[in-house]
PDB file of N, CA, C and O in Angstrom, chain B, residues numbered from 101:
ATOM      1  N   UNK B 101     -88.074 -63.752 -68.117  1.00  0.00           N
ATOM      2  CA  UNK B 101     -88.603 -62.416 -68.168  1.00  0.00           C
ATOM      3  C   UNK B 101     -87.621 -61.543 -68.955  1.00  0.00           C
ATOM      4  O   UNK B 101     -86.692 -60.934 -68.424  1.00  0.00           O
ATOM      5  N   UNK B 102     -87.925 -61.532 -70.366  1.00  0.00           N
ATOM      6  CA  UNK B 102     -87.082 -60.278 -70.865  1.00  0.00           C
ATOM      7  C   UNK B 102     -87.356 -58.923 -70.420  1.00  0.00           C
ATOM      8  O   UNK B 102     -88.504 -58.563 -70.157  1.00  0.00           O
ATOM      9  N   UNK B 103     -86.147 -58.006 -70.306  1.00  0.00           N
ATOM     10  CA  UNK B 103     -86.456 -56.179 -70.118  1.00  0.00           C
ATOM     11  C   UNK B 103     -86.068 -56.163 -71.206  1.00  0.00           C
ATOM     12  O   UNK B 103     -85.174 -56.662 -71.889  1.00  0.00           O
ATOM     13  N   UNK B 104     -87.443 -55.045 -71.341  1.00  0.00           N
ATOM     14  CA  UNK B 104     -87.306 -53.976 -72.417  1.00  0.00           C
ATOM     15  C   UNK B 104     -86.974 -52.823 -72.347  1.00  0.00           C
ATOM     16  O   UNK B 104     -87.288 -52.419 -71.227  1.00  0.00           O
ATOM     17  N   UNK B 105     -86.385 -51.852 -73.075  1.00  0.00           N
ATOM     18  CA  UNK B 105     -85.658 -50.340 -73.016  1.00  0.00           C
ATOM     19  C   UNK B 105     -86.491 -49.592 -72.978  1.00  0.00           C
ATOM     20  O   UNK B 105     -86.206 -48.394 -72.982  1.00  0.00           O
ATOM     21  N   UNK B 106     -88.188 -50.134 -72.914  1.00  0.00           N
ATOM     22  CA  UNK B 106     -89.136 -48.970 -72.940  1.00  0.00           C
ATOM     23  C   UNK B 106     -90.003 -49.404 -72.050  1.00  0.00           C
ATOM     24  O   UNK B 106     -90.374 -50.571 -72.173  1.00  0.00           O
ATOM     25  N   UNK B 107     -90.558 -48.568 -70.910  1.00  0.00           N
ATOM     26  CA  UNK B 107     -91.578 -48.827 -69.662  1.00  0.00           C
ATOM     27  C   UNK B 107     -92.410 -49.374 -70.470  1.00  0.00           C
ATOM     28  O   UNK B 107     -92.579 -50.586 -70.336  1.00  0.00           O
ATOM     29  N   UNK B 108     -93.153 -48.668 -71.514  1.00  0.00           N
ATOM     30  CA  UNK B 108     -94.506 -49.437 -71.864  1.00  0.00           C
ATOM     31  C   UNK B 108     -94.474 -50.169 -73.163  1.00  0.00           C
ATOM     32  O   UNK B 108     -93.396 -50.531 -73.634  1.00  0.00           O
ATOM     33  N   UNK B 109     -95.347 -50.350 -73.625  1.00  0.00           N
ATOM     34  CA  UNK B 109     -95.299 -51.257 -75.386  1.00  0.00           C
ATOM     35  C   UNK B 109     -96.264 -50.115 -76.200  1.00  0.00           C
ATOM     36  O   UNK B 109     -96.704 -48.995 -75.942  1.00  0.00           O
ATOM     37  N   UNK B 110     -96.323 -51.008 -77.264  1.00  0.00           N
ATOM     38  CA  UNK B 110     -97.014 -49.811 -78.365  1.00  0.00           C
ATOM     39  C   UNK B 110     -97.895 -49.730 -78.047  1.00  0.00           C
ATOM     40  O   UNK B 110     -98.405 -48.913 -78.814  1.00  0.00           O
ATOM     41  N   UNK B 111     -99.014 -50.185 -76.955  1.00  0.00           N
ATOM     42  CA  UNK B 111    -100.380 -50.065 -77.308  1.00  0.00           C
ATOM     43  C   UNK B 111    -100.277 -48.741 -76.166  1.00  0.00           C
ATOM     44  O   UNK B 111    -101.204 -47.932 -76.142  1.00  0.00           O
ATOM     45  N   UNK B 112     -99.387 -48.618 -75.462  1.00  0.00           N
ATOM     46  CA  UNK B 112     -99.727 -47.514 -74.108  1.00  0.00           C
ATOM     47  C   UNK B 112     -99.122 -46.780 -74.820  1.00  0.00           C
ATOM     48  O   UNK B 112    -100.238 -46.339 -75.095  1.00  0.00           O
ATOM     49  N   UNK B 113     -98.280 -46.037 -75.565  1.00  0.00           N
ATOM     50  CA  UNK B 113     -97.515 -45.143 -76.179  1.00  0.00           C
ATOM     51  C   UNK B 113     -98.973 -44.538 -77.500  1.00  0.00           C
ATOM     52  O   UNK B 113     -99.496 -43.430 -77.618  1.00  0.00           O
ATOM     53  N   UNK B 114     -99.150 -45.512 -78.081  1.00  0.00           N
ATOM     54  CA  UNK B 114    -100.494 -45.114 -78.843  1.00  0.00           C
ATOM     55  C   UNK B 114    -101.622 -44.583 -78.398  1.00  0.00           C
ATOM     56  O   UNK B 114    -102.250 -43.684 -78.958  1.00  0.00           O
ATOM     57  N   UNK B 115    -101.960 -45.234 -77.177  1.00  0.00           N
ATOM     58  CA  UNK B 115    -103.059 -43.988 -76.179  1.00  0.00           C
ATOM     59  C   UNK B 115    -102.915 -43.038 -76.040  1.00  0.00           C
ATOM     60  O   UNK B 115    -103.644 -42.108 -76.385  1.00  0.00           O
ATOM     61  N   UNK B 116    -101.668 -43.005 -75.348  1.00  0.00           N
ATOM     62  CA  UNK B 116    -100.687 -41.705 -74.523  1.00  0.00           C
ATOM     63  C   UNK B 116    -100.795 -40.337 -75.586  1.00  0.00           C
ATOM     64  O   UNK B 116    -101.019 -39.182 -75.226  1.00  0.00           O
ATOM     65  N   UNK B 117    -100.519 -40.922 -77.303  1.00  0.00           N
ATOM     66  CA  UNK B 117    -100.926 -40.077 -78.015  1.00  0.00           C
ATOM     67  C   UNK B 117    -101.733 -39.613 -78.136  1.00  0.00           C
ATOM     68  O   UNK B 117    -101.870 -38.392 -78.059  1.00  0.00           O
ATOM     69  N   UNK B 118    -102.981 -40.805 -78.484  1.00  0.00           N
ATOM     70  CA  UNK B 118    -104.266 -40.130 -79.184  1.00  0.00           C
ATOM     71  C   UNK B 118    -104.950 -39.410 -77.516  1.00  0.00           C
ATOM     72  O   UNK B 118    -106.120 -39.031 -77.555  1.00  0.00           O
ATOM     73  N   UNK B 119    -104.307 -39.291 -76.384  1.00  0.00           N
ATOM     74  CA  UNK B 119    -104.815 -38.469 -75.332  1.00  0.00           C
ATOM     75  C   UNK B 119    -104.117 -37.114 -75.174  1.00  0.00           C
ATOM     76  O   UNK B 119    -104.556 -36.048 -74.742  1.00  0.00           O
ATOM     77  N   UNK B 120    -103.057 -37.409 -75.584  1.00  0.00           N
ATOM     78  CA  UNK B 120    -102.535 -35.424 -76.344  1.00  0.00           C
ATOM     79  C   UNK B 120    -103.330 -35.147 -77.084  1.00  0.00           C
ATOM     80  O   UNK B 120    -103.914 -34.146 -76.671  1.00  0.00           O
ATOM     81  N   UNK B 121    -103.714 -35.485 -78.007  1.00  0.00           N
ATOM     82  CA  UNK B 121    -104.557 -35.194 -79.256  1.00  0.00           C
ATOM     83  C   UNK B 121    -105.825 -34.957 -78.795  1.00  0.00           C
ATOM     84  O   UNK B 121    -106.519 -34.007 -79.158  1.00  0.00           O
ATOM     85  N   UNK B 122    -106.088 -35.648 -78.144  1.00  0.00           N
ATOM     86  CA  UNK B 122    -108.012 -35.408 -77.590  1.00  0.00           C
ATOM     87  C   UNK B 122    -107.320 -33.585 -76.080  1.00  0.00           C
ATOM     88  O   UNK B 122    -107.856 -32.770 -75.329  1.00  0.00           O
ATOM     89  N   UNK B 123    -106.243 -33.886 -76.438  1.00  0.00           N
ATOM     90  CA  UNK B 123    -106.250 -32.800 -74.928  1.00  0.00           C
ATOM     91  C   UNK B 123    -106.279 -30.817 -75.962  1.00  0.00           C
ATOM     92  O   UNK B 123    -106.909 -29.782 -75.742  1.00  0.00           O
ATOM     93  N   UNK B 124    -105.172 -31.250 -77.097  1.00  0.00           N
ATOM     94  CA  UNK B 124    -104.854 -30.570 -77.795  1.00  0.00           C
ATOM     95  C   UNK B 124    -106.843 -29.985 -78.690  1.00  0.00           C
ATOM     96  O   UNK B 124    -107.123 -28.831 -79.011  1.00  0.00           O
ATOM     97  N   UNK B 125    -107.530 -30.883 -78.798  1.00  0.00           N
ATOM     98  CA  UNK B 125    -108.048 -30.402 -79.444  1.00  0.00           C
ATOM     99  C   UNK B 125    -109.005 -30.244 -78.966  1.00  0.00           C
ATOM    100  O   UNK B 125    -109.943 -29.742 -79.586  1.00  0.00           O
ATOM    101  N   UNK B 126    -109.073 -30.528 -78.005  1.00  0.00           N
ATOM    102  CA  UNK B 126    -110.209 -29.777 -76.809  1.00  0.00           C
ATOM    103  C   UNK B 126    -109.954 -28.252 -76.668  1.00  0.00           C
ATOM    104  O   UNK B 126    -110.809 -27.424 -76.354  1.00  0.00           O
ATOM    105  N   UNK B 127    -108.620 -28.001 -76.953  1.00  0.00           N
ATOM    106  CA  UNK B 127    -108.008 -26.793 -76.288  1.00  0.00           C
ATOM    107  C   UNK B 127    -108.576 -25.306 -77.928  1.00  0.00           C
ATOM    108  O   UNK B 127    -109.041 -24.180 -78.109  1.00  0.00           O
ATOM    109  N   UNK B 128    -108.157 -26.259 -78.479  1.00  0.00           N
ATOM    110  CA  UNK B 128    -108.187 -25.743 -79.845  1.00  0.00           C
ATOM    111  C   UNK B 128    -109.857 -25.335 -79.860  1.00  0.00           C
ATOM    112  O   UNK B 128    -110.161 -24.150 -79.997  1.00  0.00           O
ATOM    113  N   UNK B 129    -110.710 -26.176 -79.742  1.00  0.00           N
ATOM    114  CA  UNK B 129    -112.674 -25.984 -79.762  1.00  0.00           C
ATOM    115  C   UNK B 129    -112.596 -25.050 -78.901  1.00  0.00           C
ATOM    116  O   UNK B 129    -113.383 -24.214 -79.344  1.00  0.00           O
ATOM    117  N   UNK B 130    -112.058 -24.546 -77.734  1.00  0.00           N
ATOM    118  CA  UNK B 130    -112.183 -24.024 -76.769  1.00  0.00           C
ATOM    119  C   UNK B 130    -111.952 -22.366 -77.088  1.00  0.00           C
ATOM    120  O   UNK B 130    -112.426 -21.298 -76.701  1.00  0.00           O
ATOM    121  N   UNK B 131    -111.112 -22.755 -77.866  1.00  0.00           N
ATOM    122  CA  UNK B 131    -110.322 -21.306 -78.559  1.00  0.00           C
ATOM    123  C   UNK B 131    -111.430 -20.942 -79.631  1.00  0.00           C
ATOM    124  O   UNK B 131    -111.794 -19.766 -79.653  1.00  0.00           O
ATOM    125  N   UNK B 132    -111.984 -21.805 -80.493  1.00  0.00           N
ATOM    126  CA  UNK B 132    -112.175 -21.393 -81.654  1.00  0.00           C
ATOM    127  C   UNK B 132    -114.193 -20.815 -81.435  1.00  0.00           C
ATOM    128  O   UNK B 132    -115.071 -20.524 -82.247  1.00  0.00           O
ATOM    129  N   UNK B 133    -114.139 -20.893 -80.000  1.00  0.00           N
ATOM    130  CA  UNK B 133    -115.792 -20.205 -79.471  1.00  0.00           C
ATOM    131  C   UNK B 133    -115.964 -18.847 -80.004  1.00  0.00           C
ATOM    132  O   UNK B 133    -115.026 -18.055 -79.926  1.00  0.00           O
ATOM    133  N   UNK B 134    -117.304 -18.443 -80.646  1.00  0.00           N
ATOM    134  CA  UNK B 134    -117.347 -16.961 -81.348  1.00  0.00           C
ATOM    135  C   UNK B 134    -117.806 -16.053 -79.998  1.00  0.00           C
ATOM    136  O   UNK B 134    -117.679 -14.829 -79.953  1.00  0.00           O
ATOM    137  N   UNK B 135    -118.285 -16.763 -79.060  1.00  0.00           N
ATOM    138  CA  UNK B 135    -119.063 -15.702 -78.027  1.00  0.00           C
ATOM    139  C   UNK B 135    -118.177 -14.834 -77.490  1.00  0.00           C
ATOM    140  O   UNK B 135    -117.138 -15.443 -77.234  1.00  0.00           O
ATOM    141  N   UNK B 136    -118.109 -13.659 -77.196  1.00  0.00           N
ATOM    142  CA  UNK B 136    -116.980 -13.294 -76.232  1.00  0.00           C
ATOM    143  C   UNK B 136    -116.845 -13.941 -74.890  1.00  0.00           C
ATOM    144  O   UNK B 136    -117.769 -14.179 -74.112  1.00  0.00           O
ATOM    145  N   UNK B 137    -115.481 -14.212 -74.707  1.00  0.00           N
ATOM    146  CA  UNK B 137    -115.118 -14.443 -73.073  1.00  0.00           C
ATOM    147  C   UNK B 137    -114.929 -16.055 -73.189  1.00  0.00           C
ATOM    148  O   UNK B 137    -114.327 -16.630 -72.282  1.00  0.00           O
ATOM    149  N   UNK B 138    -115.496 -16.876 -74.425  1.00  0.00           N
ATOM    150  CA  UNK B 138    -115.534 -18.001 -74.370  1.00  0.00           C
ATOM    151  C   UNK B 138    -117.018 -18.725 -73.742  1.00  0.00           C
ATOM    152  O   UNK B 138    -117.077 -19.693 -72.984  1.00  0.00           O
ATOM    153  N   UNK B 139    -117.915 -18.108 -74.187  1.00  0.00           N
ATOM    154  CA  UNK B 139    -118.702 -18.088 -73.223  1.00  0.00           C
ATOM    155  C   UNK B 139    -120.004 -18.930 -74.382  1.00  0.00           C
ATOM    156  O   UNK B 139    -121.209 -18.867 -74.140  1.00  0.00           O
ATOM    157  N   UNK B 140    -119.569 -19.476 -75.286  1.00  0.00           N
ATOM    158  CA  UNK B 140    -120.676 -20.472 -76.426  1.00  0.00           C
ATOM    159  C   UNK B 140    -120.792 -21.739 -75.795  1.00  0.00           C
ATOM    160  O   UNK B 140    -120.144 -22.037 -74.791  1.00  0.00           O
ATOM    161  N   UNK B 141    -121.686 -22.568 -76.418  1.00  0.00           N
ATOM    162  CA  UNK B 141    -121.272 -24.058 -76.302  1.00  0.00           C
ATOM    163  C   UNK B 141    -119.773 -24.637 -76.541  1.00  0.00           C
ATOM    164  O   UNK B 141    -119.090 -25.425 -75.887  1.00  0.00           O
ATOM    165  N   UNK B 142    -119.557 -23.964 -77.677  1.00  0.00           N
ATOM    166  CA  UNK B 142    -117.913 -24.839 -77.689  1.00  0.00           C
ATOM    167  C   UNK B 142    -116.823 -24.407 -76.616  1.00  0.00           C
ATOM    168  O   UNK B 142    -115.886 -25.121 -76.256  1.00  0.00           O
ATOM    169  N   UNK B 143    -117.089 -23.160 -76.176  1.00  0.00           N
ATOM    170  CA  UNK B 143    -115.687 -23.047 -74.820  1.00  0.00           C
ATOM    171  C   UNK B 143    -116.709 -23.441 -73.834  1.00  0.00           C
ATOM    172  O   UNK B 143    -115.990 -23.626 -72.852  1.00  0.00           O
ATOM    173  N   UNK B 144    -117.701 -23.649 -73.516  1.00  0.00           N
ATOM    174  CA  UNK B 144    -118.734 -24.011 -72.048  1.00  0.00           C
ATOM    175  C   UNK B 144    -118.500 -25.546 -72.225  1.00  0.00           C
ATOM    176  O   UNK B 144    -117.723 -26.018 -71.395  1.00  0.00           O
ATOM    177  N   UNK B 145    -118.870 -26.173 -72.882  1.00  0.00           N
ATOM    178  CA  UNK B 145    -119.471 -27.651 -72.961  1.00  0.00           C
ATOM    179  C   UNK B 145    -118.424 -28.530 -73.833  1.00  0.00           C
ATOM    180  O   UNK B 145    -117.901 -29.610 -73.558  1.00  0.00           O
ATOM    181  N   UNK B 146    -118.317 -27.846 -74.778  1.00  0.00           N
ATOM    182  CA  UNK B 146    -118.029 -29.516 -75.787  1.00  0.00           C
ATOM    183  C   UNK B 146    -116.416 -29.476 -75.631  1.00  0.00           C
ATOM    184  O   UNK B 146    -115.821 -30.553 -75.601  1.00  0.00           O
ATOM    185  N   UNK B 147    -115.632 -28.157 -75.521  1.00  0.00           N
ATOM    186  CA  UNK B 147    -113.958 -28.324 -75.500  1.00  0.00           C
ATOM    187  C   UNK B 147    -114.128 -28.873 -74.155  1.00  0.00           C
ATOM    188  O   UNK B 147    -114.190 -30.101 -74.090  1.00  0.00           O
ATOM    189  N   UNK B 148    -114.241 -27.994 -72.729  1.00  0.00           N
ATOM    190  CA  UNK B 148    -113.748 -29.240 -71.764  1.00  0.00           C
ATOM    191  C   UNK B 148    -114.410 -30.367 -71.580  1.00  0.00           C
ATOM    192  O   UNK B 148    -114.216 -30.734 -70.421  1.00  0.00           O
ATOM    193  N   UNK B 149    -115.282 -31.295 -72.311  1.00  0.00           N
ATOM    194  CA  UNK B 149    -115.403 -32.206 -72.463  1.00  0.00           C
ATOM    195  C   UNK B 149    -114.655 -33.675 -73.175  1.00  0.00           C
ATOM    196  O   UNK B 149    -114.626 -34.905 -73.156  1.00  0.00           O
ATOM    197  N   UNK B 150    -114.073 -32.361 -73.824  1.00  0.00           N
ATOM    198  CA  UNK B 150    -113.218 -33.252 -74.909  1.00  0.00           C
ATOM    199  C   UNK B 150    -111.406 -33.104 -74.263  1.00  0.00           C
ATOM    200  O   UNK B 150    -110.631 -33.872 -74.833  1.00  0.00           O
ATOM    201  N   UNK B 151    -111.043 -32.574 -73.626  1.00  0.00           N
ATOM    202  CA  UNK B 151    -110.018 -32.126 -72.652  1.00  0.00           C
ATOM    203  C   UNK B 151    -110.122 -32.934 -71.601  1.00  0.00           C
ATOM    204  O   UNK B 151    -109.228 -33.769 -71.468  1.00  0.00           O
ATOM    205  N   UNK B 152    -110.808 -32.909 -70.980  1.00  0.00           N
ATOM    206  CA  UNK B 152    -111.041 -34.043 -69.588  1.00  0.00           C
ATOM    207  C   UNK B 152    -111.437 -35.574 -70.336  1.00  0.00           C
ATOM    208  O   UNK B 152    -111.541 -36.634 -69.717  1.00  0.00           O
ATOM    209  N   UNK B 153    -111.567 -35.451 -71.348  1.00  0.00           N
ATOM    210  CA  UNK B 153    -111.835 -37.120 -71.985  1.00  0.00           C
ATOM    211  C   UNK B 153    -110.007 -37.790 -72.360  1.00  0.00           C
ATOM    212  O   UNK B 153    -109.438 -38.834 -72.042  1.00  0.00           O
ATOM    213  N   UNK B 154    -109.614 -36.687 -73.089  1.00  0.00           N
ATOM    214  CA  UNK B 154    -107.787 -36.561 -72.993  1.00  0.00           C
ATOM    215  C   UNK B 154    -107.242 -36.856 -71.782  1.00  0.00           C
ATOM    216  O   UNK B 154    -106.471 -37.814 -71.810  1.00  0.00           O
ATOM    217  N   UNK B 155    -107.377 -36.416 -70.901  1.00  0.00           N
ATOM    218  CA  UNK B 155    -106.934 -36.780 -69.532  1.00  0.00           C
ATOM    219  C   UNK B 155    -107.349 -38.166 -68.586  1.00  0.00           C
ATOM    220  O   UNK B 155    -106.729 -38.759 -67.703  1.00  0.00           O
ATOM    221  N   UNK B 156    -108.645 -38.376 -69.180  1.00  0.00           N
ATOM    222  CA  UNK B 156    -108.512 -39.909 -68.888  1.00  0.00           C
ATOM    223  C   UNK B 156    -108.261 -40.867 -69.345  1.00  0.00           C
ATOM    224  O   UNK B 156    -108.004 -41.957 -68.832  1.00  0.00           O
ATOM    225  N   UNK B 157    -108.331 -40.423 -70.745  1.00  0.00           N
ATOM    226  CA  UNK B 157    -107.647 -41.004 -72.108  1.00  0.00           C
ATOM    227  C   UNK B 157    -105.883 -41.916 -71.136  1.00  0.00           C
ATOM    228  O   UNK B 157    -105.526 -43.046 -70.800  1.00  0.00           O
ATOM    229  N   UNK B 158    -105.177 -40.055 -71.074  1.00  0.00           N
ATOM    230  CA  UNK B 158    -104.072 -40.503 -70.820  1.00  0.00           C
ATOM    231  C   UNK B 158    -103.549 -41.302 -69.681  1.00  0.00           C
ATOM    232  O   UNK B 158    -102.579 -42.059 -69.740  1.00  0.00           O
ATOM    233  N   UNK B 159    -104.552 -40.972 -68.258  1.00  0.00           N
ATOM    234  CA  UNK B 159    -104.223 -41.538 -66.891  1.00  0.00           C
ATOM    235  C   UNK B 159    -104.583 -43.158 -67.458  1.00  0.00           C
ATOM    236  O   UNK B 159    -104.128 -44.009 -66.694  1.00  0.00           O
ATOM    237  N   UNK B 160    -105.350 -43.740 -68.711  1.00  0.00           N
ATOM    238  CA  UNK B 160    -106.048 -44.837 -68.601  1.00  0.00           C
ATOM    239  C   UNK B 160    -104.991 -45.704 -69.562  1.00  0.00           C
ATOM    240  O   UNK B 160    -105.095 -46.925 -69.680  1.00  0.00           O
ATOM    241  N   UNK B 161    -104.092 -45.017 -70.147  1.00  0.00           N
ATOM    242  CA  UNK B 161    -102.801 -45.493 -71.088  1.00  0.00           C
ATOM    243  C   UNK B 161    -101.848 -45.650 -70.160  1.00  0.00           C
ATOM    244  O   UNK B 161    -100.972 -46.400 -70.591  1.00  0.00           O
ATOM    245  N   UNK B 162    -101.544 -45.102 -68.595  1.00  0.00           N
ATOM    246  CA  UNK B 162    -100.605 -45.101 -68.304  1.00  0.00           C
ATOM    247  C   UNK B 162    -100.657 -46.507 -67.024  1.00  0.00           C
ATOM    248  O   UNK B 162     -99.596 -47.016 -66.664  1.00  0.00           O
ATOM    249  N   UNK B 163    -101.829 -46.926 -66.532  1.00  0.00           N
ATOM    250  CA  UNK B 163    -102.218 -47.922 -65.989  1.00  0.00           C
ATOM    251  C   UNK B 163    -102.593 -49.247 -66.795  1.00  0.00           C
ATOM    252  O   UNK B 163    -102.376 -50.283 -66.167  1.00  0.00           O
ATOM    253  N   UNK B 164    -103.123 -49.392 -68.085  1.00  0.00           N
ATOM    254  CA  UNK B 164    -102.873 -50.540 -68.404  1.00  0.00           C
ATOM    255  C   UNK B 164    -101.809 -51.501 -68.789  1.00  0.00           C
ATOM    256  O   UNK B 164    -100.733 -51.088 -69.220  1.00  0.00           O
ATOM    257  N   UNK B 165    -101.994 -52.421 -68.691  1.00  0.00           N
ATOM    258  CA  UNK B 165    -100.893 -53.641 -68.830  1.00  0.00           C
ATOM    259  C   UNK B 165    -100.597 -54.073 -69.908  1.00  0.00           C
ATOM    260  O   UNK B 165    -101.526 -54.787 -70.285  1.00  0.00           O
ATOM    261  N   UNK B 166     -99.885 -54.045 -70.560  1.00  0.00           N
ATOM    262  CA  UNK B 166     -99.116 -54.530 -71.768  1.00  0.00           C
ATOM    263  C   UNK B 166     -99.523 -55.874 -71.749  1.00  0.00           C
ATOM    264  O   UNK B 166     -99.409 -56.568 -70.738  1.00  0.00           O
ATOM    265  N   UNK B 167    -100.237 -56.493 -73.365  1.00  0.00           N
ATOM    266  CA  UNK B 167    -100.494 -57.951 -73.582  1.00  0.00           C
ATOM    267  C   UNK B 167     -99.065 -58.778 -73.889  1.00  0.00           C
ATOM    268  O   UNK B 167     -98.079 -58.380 -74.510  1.00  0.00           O
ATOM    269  N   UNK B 168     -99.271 -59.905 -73.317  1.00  0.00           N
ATOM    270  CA  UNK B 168     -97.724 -60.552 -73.309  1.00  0.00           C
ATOM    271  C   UNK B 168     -97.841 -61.220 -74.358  1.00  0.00           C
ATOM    272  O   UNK B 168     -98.970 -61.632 -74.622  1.00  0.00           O
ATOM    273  N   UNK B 169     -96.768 -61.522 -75.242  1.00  0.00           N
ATOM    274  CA  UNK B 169     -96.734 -61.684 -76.716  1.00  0.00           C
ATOM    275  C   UNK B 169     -96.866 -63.184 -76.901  1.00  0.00           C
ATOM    276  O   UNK B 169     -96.873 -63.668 -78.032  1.00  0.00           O
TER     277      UNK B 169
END
């Protein structure tokens, strides 16, 4: 059993990202709603959709298992 200097491998570090990124740009659609108050489809529906998809994104990078080489 080798240790490695890093908890996870590239494939969980690569999720971990692209689930900032889905969190970040949920946040961003959310912002960029014309209605006042946030109150369009894009701050109602499609940003926290895309924000809570980031978040399982990331809980789902941080539970899988690294393929053994």
């Amino acid at each position: 059993m080798s240790k490695s200097a890093f908890p996870f491998s590239r494939k969980n570090y690569l999720l971990l990202f692209l689930g900032l990124a889905l969190i970040c740009l949920g946040f961003i659609v959310m912002g960029m709603d014309g209605e006042p108050h946030g109150n369009g489809f894009l701050g109602l529906t499609l940003g926290p959709i895309l924000t809570l998809s980031g978040f399982i994104l990331e809980f789902f990078a941080i539970f899988v298992k690294p393929s053994k080489p």
